[in-house]
C-alpha positions in Angstrom: 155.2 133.7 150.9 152.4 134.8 149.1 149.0 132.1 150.4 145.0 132.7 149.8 143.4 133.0 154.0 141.3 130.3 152.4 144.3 127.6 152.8 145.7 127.0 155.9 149.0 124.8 156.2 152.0 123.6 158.5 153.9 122.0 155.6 157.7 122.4 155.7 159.4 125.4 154.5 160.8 125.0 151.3 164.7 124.5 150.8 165.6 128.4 149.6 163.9 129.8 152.5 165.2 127.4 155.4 168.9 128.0 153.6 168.3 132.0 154.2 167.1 131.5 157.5 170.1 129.4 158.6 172.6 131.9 157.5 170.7 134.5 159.5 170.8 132.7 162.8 174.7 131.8 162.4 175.4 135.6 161.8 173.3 136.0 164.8 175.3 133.7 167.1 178.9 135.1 166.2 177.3 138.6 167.3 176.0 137.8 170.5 178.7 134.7 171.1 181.8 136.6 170.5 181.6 138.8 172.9 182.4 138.0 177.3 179.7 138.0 179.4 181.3 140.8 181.5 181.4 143.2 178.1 185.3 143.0 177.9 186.8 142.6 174.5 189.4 139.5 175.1 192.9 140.0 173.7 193.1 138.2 170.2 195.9 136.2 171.5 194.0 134.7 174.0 190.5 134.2 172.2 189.9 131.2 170.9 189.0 130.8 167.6 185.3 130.8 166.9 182.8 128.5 164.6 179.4 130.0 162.9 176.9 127.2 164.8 174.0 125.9 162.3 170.6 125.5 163.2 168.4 122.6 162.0 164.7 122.4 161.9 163.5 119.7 164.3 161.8 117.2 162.1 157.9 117.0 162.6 156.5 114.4 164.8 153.5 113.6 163.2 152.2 113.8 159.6 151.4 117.6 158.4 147.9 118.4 157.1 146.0 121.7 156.3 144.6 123.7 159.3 140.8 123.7 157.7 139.0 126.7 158.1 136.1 127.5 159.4 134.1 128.4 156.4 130.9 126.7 155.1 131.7 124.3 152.5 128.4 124.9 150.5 130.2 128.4 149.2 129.7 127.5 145.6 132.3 130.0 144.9 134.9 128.5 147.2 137.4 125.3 146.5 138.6 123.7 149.2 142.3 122.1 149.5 141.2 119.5 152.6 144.9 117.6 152.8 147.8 117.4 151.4 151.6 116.6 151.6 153.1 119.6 150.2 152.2 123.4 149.5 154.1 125.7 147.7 154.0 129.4 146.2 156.6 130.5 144.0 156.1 134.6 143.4 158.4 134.5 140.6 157.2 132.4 138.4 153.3 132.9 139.0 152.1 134.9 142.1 148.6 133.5 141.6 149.2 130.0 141.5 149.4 127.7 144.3 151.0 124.0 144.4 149.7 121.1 146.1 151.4 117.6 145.9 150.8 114.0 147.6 147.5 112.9 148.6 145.7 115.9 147.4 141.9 116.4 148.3 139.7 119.6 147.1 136.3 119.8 148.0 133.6 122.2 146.4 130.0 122.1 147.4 129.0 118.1 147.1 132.1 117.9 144.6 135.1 115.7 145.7 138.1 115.7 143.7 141.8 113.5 144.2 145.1 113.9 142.7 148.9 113.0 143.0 149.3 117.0 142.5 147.9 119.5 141.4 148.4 123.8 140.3 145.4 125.8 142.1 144.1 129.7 141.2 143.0 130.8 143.7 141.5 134.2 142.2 139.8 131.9 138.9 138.9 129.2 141.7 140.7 127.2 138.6 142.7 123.9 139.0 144.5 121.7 136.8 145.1 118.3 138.8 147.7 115.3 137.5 147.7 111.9 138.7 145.6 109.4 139.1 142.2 112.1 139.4 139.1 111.1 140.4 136.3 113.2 140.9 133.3 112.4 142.7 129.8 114.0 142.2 127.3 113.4 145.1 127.8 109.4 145.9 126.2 108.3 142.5 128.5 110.0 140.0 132.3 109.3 139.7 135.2 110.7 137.1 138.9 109.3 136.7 141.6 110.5 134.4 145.2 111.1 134.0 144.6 114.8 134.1 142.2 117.6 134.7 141.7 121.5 134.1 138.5 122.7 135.5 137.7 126.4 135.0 135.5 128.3 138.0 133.7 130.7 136.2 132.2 128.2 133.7 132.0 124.9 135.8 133.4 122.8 132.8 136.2 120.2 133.6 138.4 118.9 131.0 139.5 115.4 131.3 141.9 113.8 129.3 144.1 110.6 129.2 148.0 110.9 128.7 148.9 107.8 127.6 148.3 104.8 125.3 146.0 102.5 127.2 144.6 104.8 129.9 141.1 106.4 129.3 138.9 108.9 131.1 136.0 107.1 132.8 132.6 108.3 133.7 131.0 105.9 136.0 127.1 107.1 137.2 125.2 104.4 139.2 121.6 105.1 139.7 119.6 103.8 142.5 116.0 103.9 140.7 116.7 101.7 137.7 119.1 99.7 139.5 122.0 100.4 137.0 125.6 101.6 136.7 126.1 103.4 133.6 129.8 103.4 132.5 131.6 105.2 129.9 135.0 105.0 128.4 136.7 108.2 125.9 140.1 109.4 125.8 139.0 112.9 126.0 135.8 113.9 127.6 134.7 117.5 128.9 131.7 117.7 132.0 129.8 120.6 132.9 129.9 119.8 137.1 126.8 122.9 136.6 124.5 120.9 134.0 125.6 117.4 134.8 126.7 116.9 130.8 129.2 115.2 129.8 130.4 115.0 126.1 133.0 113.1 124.0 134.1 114.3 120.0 137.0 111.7 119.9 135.1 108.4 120.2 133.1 106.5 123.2 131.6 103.4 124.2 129.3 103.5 127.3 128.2 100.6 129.4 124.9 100.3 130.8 124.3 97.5 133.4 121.6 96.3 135.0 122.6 95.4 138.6 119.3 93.2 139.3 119.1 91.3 135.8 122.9 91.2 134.8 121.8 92.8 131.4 123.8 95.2 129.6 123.8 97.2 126.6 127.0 98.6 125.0 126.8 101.9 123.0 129.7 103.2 121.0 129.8 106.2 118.8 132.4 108.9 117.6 130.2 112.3 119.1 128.3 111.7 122.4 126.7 113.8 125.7 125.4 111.9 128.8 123.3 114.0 131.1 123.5 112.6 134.5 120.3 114.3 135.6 117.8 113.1 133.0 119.8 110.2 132.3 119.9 110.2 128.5 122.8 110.1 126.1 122.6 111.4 122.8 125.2 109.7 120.2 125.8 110.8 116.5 128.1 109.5 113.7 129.2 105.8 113.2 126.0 104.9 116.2 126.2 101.3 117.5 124.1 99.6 120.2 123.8 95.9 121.2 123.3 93.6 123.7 122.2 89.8 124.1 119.5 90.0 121.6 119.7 93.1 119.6 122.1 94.9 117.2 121.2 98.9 116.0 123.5 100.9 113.7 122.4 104.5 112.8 124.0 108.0 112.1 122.5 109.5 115.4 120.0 108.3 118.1 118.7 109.0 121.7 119.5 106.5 124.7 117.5 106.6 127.7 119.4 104.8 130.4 117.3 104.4 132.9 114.4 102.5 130.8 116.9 100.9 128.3 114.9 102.6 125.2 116.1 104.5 122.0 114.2 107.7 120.2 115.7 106.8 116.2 115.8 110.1 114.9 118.1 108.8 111.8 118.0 106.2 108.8 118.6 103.2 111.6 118.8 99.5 111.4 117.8 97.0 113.9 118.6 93.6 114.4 116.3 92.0 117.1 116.4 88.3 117.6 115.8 86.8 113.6 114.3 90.0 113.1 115.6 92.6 110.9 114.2 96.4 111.0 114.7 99.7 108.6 113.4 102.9 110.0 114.2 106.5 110.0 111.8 107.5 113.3 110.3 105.9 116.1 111.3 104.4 119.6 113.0 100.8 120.4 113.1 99.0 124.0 116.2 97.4 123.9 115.1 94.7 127.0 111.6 93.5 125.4 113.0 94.9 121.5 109.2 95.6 120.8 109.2 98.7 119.0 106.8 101.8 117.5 108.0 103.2 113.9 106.2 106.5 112.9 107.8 106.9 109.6 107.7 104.1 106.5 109.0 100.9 107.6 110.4 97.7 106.7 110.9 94.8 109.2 111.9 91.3 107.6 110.5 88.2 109.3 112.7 84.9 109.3 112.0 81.5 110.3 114.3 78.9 111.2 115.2 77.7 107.7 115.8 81.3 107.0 112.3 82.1 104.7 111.9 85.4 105.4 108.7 87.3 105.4 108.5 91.5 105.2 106.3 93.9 106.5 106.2 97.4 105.3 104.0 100.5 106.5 104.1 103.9 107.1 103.8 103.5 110.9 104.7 99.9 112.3 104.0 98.6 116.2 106.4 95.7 116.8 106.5 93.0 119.4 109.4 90.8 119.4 108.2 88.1 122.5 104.3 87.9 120.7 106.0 87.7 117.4 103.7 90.4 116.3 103.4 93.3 114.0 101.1 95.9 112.9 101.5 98.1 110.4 99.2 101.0 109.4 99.0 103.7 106.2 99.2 107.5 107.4 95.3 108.8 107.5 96.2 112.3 106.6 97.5 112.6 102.8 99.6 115.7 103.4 101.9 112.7 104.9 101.7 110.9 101.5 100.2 107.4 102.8 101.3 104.4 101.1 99.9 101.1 102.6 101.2 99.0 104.4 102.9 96.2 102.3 103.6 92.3 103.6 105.7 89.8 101.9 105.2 86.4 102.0 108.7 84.5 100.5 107.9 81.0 101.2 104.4 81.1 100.4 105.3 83.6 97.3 102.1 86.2 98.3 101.9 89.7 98.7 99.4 91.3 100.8 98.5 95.0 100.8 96.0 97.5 102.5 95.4 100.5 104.8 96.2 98.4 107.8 97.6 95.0 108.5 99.5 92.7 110.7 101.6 89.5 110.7 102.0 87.0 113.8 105.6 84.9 113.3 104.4 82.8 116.1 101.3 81.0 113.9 102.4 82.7 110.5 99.2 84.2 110.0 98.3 87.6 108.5 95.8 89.8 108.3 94.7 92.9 106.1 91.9 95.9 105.9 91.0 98.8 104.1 90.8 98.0 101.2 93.4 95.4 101.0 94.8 93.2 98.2 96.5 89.7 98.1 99.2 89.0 94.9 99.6 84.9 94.7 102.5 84.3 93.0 103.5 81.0 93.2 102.3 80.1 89.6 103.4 81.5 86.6 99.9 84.0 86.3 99.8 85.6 89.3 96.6 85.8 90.8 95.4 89.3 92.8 92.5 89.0 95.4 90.4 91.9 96.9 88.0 92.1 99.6 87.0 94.0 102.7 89.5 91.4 105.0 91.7 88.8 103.7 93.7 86.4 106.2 96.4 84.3 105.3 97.0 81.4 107.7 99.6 78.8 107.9 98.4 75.1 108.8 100.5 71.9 109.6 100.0 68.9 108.2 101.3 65.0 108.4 102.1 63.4 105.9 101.3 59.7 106.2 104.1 57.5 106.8 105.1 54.7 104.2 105.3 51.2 104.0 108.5 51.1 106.2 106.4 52.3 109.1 108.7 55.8 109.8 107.2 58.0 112.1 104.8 61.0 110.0 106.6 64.0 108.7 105.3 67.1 109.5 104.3 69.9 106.6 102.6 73.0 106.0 99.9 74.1 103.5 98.4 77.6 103.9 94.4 79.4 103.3 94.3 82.4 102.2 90.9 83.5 103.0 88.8 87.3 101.4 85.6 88.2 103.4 82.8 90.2 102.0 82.6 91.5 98.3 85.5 89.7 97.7 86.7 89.5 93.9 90.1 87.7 92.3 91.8 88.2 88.9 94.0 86.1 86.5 94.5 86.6 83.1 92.2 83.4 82.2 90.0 83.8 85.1 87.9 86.0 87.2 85.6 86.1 89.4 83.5 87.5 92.3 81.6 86.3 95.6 81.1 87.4 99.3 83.6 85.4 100.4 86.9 83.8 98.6 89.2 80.8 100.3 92.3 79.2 98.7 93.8 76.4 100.1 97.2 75.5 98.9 96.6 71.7 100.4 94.0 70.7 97.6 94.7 74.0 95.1 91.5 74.9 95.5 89.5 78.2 95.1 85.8 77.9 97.2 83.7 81.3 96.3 80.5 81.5 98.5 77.8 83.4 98.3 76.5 85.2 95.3 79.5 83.8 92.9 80.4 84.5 89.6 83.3 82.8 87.5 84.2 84.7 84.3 86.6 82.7 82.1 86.6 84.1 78.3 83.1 84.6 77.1 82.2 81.6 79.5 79.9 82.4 83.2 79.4 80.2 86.1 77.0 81.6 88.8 75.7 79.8 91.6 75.4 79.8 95.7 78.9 78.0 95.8 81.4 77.8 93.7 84.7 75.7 93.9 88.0 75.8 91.4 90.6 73.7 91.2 93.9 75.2 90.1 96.6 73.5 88.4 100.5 74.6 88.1 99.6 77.3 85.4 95.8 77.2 85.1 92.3 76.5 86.6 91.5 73.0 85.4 88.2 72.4 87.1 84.9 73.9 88.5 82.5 72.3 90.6 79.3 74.1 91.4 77.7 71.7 94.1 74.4 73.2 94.8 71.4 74.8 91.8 74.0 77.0 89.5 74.5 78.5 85.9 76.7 78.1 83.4 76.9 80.5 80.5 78.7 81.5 77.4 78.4 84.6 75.2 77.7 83.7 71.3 77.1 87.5 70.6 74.2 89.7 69.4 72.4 89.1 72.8 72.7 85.0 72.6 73.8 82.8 75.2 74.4 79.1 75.2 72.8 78.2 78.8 72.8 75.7 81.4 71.1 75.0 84.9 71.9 71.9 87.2 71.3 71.2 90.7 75.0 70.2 90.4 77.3 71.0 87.4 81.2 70.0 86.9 83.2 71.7 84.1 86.7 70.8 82.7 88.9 73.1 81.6 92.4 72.9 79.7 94.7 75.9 78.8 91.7 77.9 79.8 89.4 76.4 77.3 86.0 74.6 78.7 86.7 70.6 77.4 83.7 68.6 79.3 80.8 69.7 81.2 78.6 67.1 83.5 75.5 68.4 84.7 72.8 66.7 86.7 69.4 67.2 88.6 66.7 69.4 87.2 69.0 70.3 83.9 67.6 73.0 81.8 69.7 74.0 78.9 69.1 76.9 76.1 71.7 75.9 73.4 72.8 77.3 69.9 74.6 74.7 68.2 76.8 75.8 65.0 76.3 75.4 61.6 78.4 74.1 59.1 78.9 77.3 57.9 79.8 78.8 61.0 76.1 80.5 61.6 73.4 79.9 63.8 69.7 79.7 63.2 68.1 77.3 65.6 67.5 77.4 69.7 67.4 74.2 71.3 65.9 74.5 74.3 66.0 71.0 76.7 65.7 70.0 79.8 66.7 66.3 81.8 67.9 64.4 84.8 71.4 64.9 83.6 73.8 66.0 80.4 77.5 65.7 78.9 78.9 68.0 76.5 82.6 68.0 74.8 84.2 70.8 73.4 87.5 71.3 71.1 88.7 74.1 70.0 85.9 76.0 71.5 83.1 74.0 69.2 81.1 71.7 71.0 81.4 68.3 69.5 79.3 66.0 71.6 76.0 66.5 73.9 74.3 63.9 75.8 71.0 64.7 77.6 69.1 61.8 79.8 66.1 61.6 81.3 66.6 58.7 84.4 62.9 57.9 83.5 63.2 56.8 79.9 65.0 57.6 76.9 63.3 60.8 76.3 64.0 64.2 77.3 61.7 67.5 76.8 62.3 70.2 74.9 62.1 72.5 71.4 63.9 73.7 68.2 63.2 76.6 67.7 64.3 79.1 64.6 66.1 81.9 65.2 63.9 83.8 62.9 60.4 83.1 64.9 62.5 83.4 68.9 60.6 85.8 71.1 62.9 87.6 73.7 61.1 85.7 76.4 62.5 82.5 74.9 66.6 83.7 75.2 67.3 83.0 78.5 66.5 80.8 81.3 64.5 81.7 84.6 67.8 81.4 86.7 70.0 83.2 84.1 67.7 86.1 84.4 67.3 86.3 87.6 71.5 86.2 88.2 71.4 89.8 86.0 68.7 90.8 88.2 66.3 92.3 85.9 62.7 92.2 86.5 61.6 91.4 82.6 63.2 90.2 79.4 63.6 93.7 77.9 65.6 94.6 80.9 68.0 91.6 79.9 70.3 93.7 77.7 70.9 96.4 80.1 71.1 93.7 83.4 73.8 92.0 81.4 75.6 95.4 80.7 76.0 95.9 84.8 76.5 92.1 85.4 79.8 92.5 83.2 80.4 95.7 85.0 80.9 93.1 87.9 83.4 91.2 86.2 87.0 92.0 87.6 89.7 93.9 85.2 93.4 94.1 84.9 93.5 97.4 85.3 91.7 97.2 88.9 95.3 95.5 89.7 97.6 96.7 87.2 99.4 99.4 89.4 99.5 97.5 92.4 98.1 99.5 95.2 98.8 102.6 93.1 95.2 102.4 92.0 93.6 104.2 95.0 93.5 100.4 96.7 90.5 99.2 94.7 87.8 100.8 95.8 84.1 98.7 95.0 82.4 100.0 91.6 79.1 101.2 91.3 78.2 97.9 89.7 80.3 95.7 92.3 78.5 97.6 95.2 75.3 97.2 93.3 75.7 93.6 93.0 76.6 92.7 96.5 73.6 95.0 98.0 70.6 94.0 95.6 69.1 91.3 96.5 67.3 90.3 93.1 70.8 89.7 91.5 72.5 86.6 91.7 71.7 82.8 92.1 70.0 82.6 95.4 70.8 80.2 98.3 69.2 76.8 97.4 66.4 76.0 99.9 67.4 72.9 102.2 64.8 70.9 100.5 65.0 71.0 96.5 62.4 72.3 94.4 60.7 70.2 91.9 62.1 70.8 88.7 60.4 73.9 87.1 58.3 72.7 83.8 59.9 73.1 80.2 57.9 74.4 77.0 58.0 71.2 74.2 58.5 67.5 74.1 61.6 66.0 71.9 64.0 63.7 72.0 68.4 64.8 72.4 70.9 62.8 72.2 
């Protein structure tokens, strides 16, 4: 019997060799038990006949086990067979291999292993074990499996289940994080060297938090877990979930121990109402907040299932704040795009080089350049400023005559600070700051504004506009303003009120009311379609009705009496000082009446175009114009802020009678 010095038994002797030595000790008895003691043969008729006497092996009295040896069991070359039931070596069929069967134990530097049975090489230090294995790693780490090869010279065990139903298991609880990580494969192959373990025929590990009760479930068809670092990396047909959050992607990264992802792959994410798309980045599967560093796309729904979507090249995401940022890449070798948010329910679209959205209030904000797309009417209206804000507001509805309790609603301000400007096909306009307020549909312009609808200017220190399903239908300037419309060949039809209201239908002025310190330049029509008169007037206040862009009424009052002052003058004999009114000039900024032409050059310069929108934020996000930026910043252009005392009314070349 052929056994390694480095196992040590007392187990039976197998069934061949106790049959051999049976037969020996039986011819050994009829030797020395046939003959007499006195060494005389006995005559064969008086010998009695004689019986070959069997020997049996007493049985043992106690169990057997392994003599251990003496040897250091940190020998990282050495495995040790600590107990077992059974231990056999069969020369002819394989001199190298031992066999070991019931209640095996091997033991090999901090690595416990336990089988029903199992072959061992000795020379490889190789084993393949059978049987309900389990193999323990320090006391953190533990394996089971039907069966087991492990090779010596590469430290890799194989473990594999044998039947429908039973699976290896991989069970690693870790003391820091206060979490056993469990995972489940049919066939899974661990280096005992690196601490890997990997799967190529489908897995699903478990990872539970022992102090919350939490636990995410990861499944995928390819997998490694490295039981040092603590980190499983999954590829093909990727799915992770847990209370709150659902990700599917081709391949990702799974820190255990702090319950995060790295998404190296096209992944999407599912956390709370929340929906996210992105290809890189890194997700917290216990708070679900979240840092995207490629472009992005998370989607945003309420409770009646309105969704609104933000999209940027980098997004930072909080799910318990309801917050997220989202910012363009700074370096163009990354191609930036900006970031992009989607309003459904309040049909807006917001756009800049960095913005954010808050679920919790609905409120949003944008920079750099950003622009806001209104949508909800059939002509879209696009707004650009240094900041815009959209905010959401609730509001009550008052009850009826039945006395039921208020029902709550919403109306929402969108709101453009400094250099702000909006377009739409009928109207345009510019000012400091822009506010719309979806309660009243109204558009308030402060500060240096400017309304540009057709050949038709209003210009004042505040400006309000009240929009209607498909068009502006009113303006209200309530402090000193201007009101202006192109005739052509340098010739304006002018007005200037302390307060003016105008009326609009289809885009087309209708009425205009005007009143305090009015001062008008006008150019009525002839029959013939010409002009050559000026009328210029002032009052207390004035009507005028239009159709079909002709004015066909004009009232102008004095409150003193029936009078009003003012001249006719021919068109012939007008000097250029008399074409426009102090204020008028003044908005254009120039300094004299022969600057006029070329003020009123730059002041349309100001006036918003299509094509500053056209492409969306294709068109380098809008940056200010020479003659925007020149606008804002001089001071001697524009209507200036009224003085909290009004001025006397400023004295009018003529004395006539209008009306």
């Amino acid at each position: 019997m052929n056994i390694r010095n480095d196992i040590y038994t007392k187990a039976p002797l197998s069934g061949s060799i106790r049959m051999v030595a049976s037969l020996l000790i039986a011819m050994l008895a009829s030797i020395l038990y046939g003959q007499h003691s006195t060494g005389r043969q006995q005559p064969a008729s008086q010998s009695a006949p004689t019986r070959p006497k069997s020997y049996t092996r007493p049985k043992p009295t106690k169990p057997t086990v392994p003599v251990l040896p003496s040897m250091s069991r940190d020998n990282p070359t050495k495995f040790f067979l600590e107990k077992a039931d059974e231990l056999t070596s069969d020369e002819a069929v394989d001199s190298g291999r031992q066999v070991v069967k019931g209640n095996v134990m091997f033991r090999r530097q901090g690595v416990v292993l336990y089988c029903d049975s199992a072959y061992y090489y000795p020379n490889s230090v190789s084993l393949d074990a059978f049987g309900h294995v389990r193999m323990l790693q320090g006391d953190t780490l533990l394996v089971t499996a039907d069966r087991i090869n492990y090779d010596g010279f590469s430290q890799m065990a194989r473990l594999r289940s044998s039947h429908p139903g039973s699976e290896v298991m991989l069970e690693h609880t870790s003391r820091s994080d206060r979490a056993k990580k469990t995972l489940f494969t049919d066939s899974l192959d661990y280096s005992l060297r690196d601490q890997l373990a990997y799967y190529n025929c489908g897995g699903r590990m478990y990872n539970h938090s022992l102090a919350t009760g939490a636990r995410d479930t990861l499944t995928s068809r390819l997998g490694q877990y490295d039981a040092k670092s603590k980190v499983a990396e999954v590829s093909d047909d990727v799915f992770l979930r847990n209370g709150r959050s659902r990700l599917r992607t081709r391949r990702l990264v799974y820190h255990s121990d702090t319950r995060t992802v790295d998404i190296v792959e096209p992944t999407s994410i599912r956390s709370g109402q929340d929906s996210i798309q992105t290809a890189s980045g890194f997700y917290n599967t216990v708070s679900g907040n979240a840092q995207l560093h490629s472009r992005s796309f998370i989607v945003h729904r309420d409770s009646t299932g309105a969704a609104t979507t933000l999209e940027g090249d980098s997004i930072v995401y909080d799910r318990e704040r309801r917050l997220s940022e989202a910012y363009m890449f700074a370096s163009q070798e990354r191609h930036p795009r900006p970031m992009v948010l989607t309003d459904t329910a309040r049909h807006a679209v917001l756009i800049g080089g960095y913005g954010y959205y808050n679920d919790a209030d609905r409120t949003a904000y944008a920079t750099r350049y950003p622009l806001l797309k209104e949508y909800s009417r059939p002509d879209t209206i696009f707004l650009r400023a240094d900041k815009i804000y959209l905010e959401t507001h609730a509001d009550t509805i008052p009850a009826d005559s039945s006395l039921r309790q208020a029902e709550p609603a919403e109306y929402h301000v969108a709101k453009a600070f400094n250099r702000a400007r909006f377009f739409r096909s009928d109207l345009q306009g510019v000012a400091d700051s822009i506010t719309f307020c979806s309660k009243d549909s109204m558009l308030y312009l402060d500060r240096k504004p400017i309304v540009w609808s057709g050949p038709r200017m209003v210009a004042g220190s505040r400006i309000l506009v009240h929009m209607n399903d498909s068009t502006a239908d009113r303006a209200i300037l309530p402090a000193p303003g201007v009101l202006a419309e192109e005739l052509g060949e340098g010739f304006y039809n002018q007005l200037r009120a302390g307060r003016i209201e105008a009326t609009l239908e289809g885009g087309d002025l209708r009425h205009v009311f005007a009143h305090t310190d009015v001062q008008a330049i006008m150019l009525p029509m002839e029959n013939d379609s010409t002009y050559n008169k000026l009328i210029n007037a002032n009052g207390d206040t004035l009507r005028m009705d239009m159709a079909d862009r002709e004015m066909q009424h004009l009232v102008l009052r004095s409150r003193e009496s029936s009078n009003v002052t003012g001249s006719v003058i021919p068109l012939m004999t007008l000097a250029k000082s008399q074409y426009y009114l102090p204020d008028f000039i003044s908005l254009a900024g120039a300094r004299r009446f022969s600057d006029m032409e070329r003020s009123l050059q730059v002041l349309e310069g100001v006036r918003p175009r299509y094509s500053w929108y056209g492409g969306g934020w294709e068109d380098s996000l809008g940056e200010l114009s020479f003659d925007l930026e020149e606008y804002f910043t001089n001071p001697d252009m524009g209507i200036p802020e009224p003085d909290p005392i009004m001025a006397p009314a400023r004295p009018m070349p003529g004395g006539m009678s209008l009306e």
